[in-house]
Backbone as CSV, one residue per row, in Angstrom:
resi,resn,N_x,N_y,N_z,CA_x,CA_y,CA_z,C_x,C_y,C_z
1,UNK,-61.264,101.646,-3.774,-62.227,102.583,-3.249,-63.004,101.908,-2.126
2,UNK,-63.094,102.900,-0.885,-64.251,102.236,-0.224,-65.123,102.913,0.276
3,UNK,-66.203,102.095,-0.371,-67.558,102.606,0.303,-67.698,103.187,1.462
4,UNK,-68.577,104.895,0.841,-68.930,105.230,2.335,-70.350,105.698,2.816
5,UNK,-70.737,105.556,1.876,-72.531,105.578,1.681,-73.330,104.926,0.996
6,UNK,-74.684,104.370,1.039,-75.040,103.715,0.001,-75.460,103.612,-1.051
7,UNK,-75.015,105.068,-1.837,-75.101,104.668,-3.475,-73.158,104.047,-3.437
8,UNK,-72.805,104.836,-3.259,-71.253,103.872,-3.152,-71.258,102.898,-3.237
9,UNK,-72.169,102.051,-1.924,-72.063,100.876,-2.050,-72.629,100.152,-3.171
10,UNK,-74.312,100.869,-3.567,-74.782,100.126,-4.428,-73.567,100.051,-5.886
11,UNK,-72.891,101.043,-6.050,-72.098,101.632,-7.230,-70.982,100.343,-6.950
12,UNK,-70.208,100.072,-6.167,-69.551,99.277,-5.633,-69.809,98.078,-6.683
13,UNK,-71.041,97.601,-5.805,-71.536,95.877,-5.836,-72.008,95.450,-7.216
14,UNK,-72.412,96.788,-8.427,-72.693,96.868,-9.382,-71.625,96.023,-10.485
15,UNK,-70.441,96.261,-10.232,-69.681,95.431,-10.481,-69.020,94.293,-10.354
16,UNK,-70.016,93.584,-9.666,-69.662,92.287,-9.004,-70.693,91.250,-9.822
17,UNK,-70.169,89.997,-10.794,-70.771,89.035,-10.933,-71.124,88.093,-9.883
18,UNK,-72.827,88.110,-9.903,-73.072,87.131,-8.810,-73.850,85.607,-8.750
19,UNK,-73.088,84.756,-8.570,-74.210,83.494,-9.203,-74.120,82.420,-7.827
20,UNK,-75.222,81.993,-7.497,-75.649,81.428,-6.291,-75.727,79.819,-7.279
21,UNK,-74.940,78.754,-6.795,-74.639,77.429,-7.462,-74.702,76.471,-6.473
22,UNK,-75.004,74.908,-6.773,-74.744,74.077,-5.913,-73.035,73.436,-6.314
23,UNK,-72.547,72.816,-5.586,-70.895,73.041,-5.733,-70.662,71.404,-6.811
24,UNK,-70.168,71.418,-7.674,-70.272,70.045,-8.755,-69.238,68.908,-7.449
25,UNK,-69.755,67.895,-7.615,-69.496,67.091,-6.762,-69.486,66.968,-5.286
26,UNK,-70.149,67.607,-4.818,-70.304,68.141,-3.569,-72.451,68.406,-3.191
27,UNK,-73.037,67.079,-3.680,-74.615,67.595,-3.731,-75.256,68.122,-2.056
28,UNK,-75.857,68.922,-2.220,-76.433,69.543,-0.864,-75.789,70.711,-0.577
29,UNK,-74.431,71.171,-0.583,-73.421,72.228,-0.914,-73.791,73.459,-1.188
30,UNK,-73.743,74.469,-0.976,-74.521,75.892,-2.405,-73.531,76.642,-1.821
31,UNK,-72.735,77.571,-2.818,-72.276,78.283,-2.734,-72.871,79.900,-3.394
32,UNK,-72.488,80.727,-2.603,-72.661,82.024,-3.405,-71.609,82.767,-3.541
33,UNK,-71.514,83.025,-4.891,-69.663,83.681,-5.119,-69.874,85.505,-5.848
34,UNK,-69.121,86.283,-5.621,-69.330,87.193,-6.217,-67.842,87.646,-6.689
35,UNK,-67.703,88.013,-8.181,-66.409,88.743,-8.743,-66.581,89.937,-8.520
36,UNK,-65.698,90.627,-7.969,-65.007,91.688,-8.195,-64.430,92.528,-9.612
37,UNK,-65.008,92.988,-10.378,-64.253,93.161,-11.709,-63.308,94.399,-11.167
38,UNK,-64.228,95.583,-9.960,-63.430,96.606,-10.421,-62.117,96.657,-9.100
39,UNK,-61.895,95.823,-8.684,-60.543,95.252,-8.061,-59.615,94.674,-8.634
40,UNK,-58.939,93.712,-7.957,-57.584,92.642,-8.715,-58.353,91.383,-8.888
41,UNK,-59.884,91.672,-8.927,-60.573,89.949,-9.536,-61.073,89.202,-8.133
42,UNK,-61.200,89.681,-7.018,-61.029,89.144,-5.666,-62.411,88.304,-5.885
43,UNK,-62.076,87.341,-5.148,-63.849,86.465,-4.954,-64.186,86.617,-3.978
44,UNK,-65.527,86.849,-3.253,-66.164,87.089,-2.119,-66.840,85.413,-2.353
45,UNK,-66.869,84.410,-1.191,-67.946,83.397,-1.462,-68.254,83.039,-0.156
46,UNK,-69.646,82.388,-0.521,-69.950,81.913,0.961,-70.546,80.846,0.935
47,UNK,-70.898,79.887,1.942,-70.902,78.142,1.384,-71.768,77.908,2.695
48,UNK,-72.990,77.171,1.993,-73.792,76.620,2.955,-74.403,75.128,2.433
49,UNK,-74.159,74.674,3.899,-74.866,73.315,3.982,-76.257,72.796,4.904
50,UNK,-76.840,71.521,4.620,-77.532,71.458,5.285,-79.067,71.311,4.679
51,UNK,-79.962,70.814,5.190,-81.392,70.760,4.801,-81.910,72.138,4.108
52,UNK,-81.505,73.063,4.599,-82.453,74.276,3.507,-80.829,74.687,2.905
53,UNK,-80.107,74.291,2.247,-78.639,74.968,2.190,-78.824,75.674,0.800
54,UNK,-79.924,75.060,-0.019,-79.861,76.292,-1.414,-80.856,77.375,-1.073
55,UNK,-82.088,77.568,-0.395,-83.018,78.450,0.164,-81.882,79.690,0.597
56,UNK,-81.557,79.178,1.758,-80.372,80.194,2.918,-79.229,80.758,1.763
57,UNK,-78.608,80.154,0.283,-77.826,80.555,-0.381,-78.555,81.402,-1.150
58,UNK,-79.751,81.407,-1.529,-80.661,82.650,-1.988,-81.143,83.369,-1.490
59,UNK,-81.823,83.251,-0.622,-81.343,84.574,0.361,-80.631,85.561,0.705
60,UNK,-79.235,84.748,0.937,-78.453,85.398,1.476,-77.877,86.256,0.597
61,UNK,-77.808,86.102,-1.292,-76.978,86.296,-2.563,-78.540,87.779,-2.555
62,UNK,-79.572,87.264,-2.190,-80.819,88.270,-2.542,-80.484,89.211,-1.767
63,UNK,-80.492,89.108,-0.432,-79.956,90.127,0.629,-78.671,90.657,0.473
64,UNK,-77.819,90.153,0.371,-76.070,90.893,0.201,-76.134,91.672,-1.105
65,UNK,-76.538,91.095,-2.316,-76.286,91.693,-2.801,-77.065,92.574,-4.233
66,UNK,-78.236,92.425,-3.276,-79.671,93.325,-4.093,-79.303,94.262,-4.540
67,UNK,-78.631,95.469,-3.937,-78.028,96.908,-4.196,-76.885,96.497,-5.787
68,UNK,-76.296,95.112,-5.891,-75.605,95.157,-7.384,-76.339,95.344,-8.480
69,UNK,-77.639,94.850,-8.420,-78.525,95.367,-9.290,-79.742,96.362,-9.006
70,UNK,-79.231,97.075,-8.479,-79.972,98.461,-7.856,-81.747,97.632,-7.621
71,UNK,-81.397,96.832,-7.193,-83.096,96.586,-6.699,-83.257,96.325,-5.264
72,UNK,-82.984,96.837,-4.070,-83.241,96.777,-3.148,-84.640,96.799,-2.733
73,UNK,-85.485,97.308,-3.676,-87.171,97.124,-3.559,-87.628,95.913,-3.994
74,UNK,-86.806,95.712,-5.244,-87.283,93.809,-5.285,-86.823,92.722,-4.395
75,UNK,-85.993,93.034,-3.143,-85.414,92.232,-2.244,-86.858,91.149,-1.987
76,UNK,-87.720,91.676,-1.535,-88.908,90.915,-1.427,-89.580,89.864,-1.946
77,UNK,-89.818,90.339,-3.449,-89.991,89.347,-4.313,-88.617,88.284,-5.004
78,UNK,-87.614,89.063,-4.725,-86.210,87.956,-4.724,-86.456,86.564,-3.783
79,UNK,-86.858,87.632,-2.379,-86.453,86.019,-1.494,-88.359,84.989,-1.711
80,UNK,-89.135,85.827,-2.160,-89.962,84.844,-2.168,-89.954,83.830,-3.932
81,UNK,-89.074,84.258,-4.672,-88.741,82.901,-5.436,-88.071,82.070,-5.132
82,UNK,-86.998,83.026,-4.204,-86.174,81.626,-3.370,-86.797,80.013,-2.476
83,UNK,-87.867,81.258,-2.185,-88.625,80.283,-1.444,-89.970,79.111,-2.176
84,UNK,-89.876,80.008,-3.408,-90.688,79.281,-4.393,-89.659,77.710,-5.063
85,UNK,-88.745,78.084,-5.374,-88.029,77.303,-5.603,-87.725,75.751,-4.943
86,UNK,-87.112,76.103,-3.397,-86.851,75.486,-2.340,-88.553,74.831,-2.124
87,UNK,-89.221,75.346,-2.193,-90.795,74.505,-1.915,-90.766,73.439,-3.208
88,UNK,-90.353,74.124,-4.588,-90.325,72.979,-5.848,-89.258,71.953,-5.591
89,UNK,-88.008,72.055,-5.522,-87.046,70.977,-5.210,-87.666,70.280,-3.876
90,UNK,-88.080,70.518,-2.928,-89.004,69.603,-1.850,-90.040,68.763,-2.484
91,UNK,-90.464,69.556,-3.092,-91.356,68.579,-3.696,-91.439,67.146,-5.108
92,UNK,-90.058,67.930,-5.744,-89.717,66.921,-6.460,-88.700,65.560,-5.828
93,UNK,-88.322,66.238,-4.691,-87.320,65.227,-3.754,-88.422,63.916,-3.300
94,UNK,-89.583,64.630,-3.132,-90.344,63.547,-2.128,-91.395,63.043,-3.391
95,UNK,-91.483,63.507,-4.950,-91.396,62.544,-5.499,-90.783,61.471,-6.460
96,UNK,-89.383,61.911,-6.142,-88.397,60.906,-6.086,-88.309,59.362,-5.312
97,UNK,-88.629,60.083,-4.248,-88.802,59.427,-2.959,-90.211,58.010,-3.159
98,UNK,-91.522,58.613,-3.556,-92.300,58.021,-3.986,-91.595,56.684,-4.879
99,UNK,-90.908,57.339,-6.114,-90.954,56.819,-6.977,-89.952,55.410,-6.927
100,UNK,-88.824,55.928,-5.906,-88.161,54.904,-5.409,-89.262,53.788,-4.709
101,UNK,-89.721,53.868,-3.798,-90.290,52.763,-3.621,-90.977,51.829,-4.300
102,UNK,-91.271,51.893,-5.850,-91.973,51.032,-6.692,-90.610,50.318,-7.075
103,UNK,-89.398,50.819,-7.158,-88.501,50.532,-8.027,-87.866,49.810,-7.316
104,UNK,-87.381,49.743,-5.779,-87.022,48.873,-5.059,-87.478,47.544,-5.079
105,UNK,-86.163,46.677,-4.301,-86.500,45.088,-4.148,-87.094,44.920,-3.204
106,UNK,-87.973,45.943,-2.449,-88.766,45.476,-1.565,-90.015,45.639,-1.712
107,UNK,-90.214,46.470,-3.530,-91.599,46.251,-4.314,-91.746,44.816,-4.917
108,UNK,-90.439,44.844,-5.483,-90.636,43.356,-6.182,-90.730,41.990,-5.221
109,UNK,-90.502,42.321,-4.100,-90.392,40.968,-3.291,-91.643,41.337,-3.065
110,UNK,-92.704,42.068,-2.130,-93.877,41.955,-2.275,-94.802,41.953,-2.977
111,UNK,-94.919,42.451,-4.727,-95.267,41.266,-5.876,-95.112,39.887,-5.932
112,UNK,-93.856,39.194,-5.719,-93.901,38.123,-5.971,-93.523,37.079,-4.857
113,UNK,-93.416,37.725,-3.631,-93.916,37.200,-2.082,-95.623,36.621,-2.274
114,UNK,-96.208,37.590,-2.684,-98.236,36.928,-3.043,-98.245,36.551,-4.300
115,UNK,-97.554,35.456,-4.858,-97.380,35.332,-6.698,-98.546,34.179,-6.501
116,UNK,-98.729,33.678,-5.485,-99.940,32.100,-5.143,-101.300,32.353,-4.337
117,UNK,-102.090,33.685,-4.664,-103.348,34.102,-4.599,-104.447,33.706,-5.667
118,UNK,-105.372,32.748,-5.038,-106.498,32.818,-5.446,-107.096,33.089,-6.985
119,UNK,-107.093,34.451,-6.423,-108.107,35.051,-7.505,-106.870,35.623,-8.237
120,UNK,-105.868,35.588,-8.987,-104.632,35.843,-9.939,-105.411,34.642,-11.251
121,UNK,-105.876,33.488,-11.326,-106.256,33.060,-12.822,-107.480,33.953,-13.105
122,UNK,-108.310,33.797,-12.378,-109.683,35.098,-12.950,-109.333,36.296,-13.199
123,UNK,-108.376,37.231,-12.527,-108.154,38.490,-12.692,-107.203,38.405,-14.263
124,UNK,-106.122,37.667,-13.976,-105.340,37.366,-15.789,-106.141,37.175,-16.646
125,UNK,-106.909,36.237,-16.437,-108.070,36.055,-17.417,-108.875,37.621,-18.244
126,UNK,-109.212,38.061,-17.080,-109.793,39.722,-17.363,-108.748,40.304,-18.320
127,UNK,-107.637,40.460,-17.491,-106.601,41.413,-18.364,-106.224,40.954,-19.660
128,UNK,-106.307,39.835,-19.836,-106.206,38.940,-21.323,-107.112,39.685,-22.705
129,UNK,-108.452,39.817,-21.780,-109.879,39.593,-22.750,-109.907,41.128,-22.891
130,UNK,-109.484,42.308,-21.291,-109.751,43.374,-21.332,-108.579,44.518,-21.441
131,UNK,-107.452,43.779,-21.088,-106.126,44.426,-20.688,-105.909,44.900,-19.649
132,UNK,-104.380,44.940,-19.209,-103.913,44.952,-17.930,-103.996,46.720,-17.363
133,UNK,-104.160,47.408,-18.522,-104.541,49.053,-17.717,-105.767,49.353,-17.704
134,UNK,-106.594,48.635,-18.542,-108.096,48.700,-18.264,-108.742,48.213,-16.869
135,UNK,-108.070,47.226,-16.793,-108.776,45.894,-15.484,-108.416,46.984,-14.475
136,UNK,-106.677,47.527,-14.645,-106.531,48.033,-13.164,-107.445,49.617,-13.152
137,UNK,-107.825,50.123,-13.613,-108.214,51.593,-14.253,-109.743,50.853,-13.886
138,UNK,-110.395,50.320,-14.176,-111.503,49.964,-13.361,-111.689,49.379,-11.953
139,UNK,-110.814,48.910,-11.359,-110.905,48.170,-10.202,-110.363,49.497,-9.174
140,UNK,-109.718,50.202,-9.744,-109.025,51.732,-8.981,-110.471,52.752,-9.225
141,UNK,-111.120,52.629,-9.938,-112.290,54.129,-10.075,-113.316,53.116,-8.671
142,UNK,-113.463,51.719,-9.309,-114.317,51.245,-8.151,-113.979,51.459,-6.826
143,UNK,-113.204,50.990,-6.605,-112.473,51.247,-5.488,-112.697,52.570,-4.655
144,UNK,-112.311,53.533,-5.594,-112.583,55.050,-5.116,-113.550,55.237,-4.898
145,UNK,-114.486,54.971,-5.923,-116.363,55.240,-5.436,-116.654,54.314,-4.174
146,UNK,-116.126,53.385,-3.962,-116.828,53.025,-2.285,-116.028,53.632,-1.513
147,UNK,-114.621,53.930,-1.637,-113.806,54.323,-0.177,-112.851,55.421,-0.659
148,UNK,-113.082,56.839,-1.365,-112.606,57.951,-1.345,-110.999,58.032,-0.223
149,UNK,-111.207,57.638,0.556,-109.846,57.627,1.795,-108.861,57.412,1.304
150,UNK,-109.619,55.526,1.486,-108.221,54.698,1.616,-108.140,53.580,0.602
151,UNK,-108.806,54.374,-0.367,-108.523,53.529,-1.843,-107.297,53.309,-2.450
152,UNK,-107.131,52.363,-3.044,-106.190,52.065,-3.861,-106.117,52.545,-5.420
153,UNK,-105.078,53.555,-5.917,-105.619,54.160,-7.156,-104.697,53.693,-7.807
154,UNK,-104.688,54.012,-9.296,-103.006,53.627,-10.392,-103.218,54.778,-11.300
155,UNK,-101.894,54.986,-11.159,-101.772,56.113,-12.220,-100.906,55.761,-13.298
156,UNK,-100.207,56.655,-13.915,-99.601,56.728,-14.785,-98.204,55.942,-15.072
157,UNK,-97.754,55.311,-15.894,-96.600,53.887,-15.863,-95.740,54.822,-15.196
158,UNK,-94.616,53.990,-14.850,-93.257,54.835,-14.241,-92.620,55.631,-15.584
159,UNK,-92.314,54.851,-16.289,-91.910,55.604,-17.089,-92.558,56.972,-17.904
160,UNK,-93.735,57.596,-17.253,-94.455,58.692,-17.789,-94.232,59.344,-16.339
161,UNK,-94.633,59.082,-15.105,-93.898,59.844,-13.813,-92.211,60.558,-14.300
162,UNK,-91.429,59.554,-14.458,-90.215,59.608,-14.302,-90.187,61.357,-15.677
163,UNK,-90.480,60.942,-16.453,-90.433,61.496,-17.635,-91.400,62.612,-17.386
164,UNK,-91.938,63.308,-16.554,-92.547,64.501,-15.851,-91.676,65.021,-15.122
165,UNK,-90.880,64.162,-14.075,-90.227,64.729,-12.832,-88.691,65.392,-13.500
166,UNK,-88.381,64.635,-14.747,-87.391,65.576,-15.339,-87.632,66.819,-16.425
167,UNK,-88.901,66.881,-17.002,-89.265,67.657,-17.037,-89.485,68.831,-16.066
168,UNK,-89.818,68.607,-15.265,-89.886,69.795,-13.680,-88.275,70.275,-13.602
169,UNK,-87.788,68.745,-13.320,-85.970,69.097,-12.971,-85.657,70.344,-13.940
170,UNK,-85.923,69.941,-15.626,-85.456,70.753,-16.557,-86.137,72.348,-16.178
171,UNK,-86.948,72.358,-16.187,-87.725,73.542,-15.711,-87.034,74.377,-14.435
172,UNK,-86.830,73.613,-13.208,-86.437,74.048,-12.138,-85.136,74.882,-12.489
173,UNK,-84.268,74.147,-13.201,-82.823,74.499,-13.742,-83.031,75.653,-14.316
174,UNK,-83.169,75.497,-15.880,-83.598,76.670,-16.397,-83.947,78.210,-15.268
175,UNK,-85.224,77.899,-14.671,-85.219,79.091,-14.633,-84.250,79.548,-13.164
176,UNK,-83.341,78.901,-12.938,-82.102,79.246,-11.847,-80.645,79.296,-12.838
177,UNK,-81.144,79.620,-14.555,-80.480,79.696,-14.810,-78.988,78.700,-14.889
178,UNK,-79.440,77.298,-14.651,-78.455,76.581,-14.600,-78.725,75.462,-16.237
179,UNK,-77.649,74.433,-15.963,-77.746,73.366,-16.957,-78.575,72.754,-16.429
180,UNK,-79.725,71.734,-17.491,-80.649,70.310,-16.414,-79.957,69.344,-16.926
């Protein structure tokens, strides 16, 4: 049958499974595929790459094929989760990104590049008597109260970051309907 108006079409597309994926072994990749049930099974897909390449694959799955689930009025709020999304994976990328740099050998070489400072027996000393998240958890609030800017703060161990950011991951997944 082919469409010649648009309940047709919407009637059409109604029968088309549609799932917008990033491609397994292929990261950055997104494909958007749609089945055909009421044909010979045909796949419609379309494949984008590139810096926004899962944004532009939601979109494009929101726009093509809104009318399969008769919501052409939710087109709107479709593409602005897309865009909700694509703002969350940015943001968990860049704190990835963060998080790499503690973990690198070019954290540990500048730890133990200054291992022959001064004031390291008085400050151990502190962390001994007071402990090493206390000492730094006070010297970071001080810090802040004179210079709000360009203070030096500490947060939370890596391993409680790390163990948030897959939490988010898990979250992100889920609600795109995927595995985390």
């Amino acid at each position: 049958m082919t469409p010649t108006n648009r309940s047709e079409l919407a009637e059409a597309q109604m029968a088309k499974q549609i799932e917008v994926f990033e491609r397994r072994g292929e990261p950055g990749v997104w494909s958007v595929e749609a089945i055909d049930y009421d044909s010979d099974g045909r796949i419609d897909q379309a494949i984008f790459v590139g810096p926004e390449a899962e944004l532009q694959a939601r979109q494009y799955a929101a726009w093509k094929y809104a009318a399969a689930k008769g919501a052409i009025e939710a087109l709107p709020a479709l593409l602005n989760l897309a865009n909700e999304a694509a703002s969350l994976r940015a943001a968990l990328e860049t704190a990835r990104e963060v998080i790499a740099l503690m973990d690198g050998e070019g954290c540990r070489a500048k730890i133990f590049n200054n291992a022959n400072v001064p004031e390291d027996p008085a400050v151990l000393a502190l962390c001994r008597v007071h402990g090493f998240g206390a000492v730094m958890d006070s010297a970071a609030r001080q810090w802040f109260a004179r210079d709000h800017i360009g203070a030096f703060v500490s947060g939370p161990c890596a391993a409680t970051v790390r163990a948030t950011l897959a939490g988010v991951d898990a979250a992100l997944a889920s609600a795109q309907g995927e595995k985390p």
